[in-house]
N, C-alpha and C positions, 0 to 999 in steps of 0.2 A: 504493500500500500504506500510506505514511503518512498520508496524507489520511484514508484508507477504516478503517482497521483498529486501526494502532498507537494513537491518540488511545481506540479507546473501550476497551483494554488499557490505558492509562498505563503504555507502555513507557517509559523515560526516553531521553533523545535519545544520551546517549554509550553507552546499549547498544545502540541502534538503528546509529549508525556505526561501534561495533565488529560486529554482526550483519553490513552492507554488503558490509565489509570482508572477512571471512570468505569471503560470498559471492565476490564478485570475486577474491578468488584461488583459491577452487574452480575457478569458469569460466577462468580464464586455464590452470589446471596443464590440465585436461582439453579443453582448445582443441588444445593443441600437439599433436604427429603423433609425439609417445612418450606418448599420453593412455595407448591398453594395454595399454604396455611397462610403468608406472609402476601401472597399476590392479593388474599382478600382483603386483609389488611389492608394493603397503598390505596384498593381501588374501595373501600368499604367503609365500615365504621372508622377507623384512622383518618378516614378524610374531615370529616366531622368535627372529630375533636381534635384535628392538628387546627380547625381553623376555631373551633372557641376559644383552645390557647393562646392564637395569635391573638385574637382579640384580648386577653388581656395582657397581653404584653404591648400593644400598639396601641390602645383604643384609651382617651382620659378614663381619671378617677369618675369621672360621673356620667359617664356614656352606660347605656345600660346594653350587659351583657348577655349573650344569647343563652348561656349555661345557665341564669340567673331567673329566666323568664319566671314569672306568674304562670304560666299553664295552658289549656287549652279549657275549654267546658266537660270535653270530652278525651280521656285520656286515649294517646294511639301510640303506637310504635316508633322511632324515632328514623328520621329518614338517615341513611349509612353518610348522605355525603355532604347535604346543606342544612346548615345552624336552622333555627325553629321561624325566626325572622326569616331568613331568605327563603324559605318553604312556603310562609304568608305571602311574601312578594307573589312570588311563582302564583299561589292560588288565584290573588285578585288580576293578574295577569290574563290568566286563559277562562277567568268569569265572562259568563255572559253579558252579564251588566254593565261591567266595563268597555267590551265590544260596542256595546247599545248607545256609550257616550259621544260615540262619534259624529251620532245623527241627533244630541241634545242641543240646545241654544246653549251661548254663553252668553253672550251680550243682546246682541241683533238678531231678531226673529227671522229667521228663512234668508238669510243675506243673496241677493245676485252676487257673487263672485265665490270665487274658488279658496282667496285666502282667509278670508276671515274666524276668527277662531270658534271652534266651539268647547262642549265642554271638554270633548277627549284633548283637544292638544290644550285647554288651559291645565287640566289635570298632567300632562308630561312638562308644561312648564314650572306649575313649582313642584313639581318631582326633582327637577333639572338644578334648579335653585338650590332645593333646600340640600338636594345630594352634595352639591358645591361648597357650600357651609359645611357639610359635615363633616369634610372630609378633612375643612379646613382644622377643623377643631376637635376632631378625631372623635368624633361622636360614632353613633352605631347607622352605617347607609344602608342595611338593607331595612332597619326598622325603621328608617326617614320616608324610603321608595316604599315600603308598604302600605303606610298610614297616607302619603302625596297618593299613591296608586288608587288606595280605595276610600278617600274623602268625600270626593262627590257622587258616588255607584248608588247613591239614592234621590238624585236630584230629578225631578218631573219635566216632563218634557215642557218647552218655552219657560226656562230658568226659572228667575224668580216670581216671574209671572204665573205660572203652573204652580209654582211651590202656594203663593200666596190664594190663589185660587183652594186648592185643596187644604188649607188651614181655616178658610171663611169660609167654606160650607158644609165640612165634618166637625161635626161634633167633638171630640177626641183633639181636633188643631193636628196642625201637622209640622214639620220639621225636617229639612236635608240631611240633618245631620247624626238625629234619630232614625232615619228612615234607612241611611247608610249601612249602618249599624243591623239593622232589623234586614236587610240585605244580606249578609254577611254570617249573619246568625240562623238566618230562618229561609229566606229565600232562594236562595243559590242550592242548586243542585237535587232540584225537584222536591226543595221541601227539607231539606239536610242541612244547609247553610255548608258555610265552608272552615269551621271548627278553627277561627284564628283566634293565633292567641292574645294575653290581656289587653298585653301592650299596645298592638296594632290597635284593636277595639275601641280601647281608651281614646288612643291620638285620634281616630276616625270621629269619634262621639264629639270632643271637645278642641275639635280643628275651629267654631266660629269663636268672633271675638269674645263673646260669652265665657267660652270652655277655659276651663282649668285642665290641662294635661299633666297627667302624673309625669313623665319624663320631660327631658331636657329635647329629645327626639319630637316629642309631639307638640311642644313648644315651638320648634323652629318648624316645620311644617306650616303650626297657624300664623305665624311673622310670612312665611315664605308663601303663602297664600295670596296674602296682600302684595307685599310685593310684586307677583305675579299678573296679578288684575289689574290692580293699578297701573303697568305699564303696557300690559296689553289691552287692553282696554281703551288706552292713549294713539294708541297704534291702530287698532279698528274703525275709531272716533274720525281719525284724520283721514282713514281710506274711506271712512265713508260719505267726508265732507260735514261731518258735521259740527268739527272745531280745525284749526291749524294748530301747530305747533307754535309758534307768536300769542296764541290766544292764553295759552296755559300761564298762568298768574306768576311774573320775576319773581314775587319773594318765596316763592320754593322752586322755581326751576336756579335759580341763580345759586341755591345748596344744593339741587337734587343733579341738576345737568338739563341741557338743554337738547337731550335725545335720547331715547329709550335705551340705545346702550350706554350712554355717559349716566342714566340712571338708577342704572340696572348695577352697573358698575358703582355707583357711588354706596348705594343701598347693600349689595353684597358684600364688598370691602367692611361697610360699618359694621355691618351686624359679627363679623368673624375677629375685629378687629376690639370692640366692646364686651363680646362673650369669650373670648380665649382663658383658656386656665378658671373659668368660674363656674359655680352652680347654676348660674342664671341665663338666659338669652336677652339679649339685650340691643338697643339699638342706644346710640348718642341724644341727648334732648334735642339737640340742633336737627337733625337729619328724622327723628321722631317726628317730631313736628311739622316738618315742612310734606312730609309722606301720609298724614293725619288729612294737612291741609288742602293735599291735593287730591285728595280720596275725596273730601269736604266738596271740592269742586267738580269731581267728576259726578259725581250725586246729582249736582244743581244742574248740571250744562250736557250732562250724556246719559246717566240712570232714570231722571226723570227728563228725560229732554222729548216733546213731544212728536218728533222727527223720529226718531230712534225708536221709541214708545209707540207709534201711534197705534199699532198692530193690536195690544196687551189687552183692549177692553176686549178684544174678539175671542184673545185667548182665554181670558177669565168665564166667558159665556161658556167658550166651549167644552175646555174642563169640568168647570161646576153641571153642565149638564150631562156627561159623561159621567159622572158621578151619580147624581140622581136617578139614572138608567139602571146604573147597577145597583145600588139600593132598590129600587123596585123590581128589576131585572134577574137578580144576580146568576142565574140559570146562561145568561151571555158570555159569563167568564170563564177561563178557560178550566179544563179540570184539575189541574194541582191548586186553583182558589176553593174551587169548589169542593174539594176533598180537606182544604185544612176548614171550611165550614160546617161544615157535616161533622167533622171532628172533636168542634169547639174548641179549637185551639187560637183563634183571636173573632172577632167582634165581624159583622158587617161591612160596618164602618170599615175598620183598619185593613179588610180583604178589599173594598174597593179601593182604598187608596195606593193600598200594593201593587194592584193595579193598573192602576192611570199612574202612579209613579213609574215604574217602570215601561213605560211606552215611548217611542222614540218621537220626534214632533212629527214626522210622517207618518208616522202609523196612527198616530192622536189625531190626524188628520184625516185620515183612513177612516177612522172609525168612526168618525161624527159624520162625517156623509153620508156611511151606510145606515146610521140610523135614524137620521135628520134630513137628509136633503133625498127630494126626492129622484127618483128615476125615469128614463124616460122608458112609456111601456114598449112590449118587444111583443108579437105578435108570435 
């Protein structure tokens, strides 16, 4: 091989007898007559717990570790190769629900164009974000990416316009953030939920400004949230003419930046630069504030701006009476509703709104035609 090969490479000689070396002791461990005893090992449980190890040799005093977890609801077997967190990643991963985000509003109802966001890519942005930070400050990533992955898998279709529709007209109220949660637990998987553990659950639950998250992980999530929206949301606004970039108020662009990556950039830098080494997540008062105050403005000039909005009173008709359908209906939904009612395992109420939450804004749109507008007859 050196004769022949190494020489017209110009490998160098002392990595060619560390290369040997390597060799030789591959062949020696797999000679032996625990060759595979030990192969299960590399490729098996070892893989596992070589890597909870490393987390606590890499990962702060206050990142919360995989070995440490709270539990599941339901005890299971422990997977040979990915920590209990990266397992939850993976599950809200290849959910349905998550799938279904694609086709939910974020901002703008039904947008003409191709880029604007909805809820799936707002959800991969502060996944994006918050993984950024955590990595900065040696937090736990895959319990960031799980709880960013599966924060909004219970949002209603036409955002918070759906949301708020099915909170005024159920009895019970409703909530994204609760509903998430009740996703996650009970919905997924024909009735089965997806048995994550506490931690994810926690940060998914107490992602809104409201939530108190037990960890440092689900802390930065609901910072990385905002963040998130707030500057995409800046970014949809202008593509869709309904402010400039010049409009947004100096005395917080003049701290935040005068462009979604200068403050994107300015906001990230903070928040890893004020939480390093501490208990807490944090941003700067200066940089707090000015990110408060432009959230303040996007409220006034795009949230409720009746350009943007004008669609929402259509949307609220339409929900609320999708809603009242299946209350008097509920023989319409489909059979895994109908089997946890029969069951008694939750209320009318919360089975219809299981349902209209979980519908895409196409299909919400689908389905008030077929039971609202009429048809034309067919001979």
């Amino acid at each position: 091989l050196y004769n022949r090969r190494v020489r017209d490479f110009k490998v160098s000689d002392s990595f060619l007898t560390f290369f040997i070396k390597i060799c030789n002791m591959i062949l020696i461990r797999f000679q032996s007559g625990n060759a595979c005893r030990e192969m299960k090992e590399v490729t098996g449980m070892m893989i596992r717990e070589q890597l909870e190890l490393r987390e606590t040799e890499i990962l702060s005093p206050y990142a919360s570790f995989s070995r440490e977890s709270r539990g599941r609801e339901r005890e299971e077997e422990e997977c040979d190769i990915r920590p209990v967190f990266q397992r939850d990643r993976d599950r809200i991963l290849h959910s349905k629900a998550f799938r279904r985000l694609r086709q939910k509003t974020q901002v703008f109802l039904q947008p003409m164009g191709d880029h604007y966001r909805t809820r799936l890519t707002h959800t991969l942005e502060v996944s994006q974000n918050a993984r950024t930070i955590a990595k900065a400050l040696r937090l736990n990533e895959d319990l960031v990416e799980a709880i960013a992955l599966g924060h909004d898998l219970g949002h209603t279709p036409f955002g918070h316009a759906g949301e708020r529709a099915l909170n005024e007209v159920c009895e019970l109220g409703f909530k994204h953030n609760e509903q998430s949660v009740r996703v996650v637990e009970v919905l997924e998987k024909q009735g089965k939920g997806l048995n994550l553990t506490w931690e994810v659950r926690d940060g998914i639950r107490n992602h809104k400004s409201s939530g108190r998250p037990a960890t440092l992980e689900g802390k930065l999530v609901q910072l990385s949230d905002k963040i998130a929206y707030i500057n995409h949301d800046i970014d949809d606004a202008v593509r869709g003419g309904i402010l400039k970039e010049e409009d947004l108020p100096s005395e917080y662009t003049d701290i935040l930046g005068h462009s979604s990556k200068a403050r994107l950039n300015r906001m990230v830098h903070d928040v890893i630069t004020q939480s390093m080494d501490r208990p807490e997540i944090h941003m700067s008062d200066e940089v707090w504030k000015a990110m408060r105050g432009l959230r303040q403005y996007l409220f006034e000039h795009v949230y409720l701006n009746p350009v943007a909005k004008g669609e929402e009173a259509k949307v609220m008709h339409m929900i609320t009476n999708l809603y009242h359908i299946y209350m008097e209906k509920p023989e319409l939904m489909p059979e895994q509703f109908l089997n946890m009612l029969e069951n008694g395992t939750a209320s009318r109420e919360q089975i219809a709104c299981d349902y209209i939450a979980g519908m895409t804004d196409s299909y919400a749109v689908h389905t008030f035609e077929e039971y609202f507008i009429p048809k034309c007859w067919k001979n």
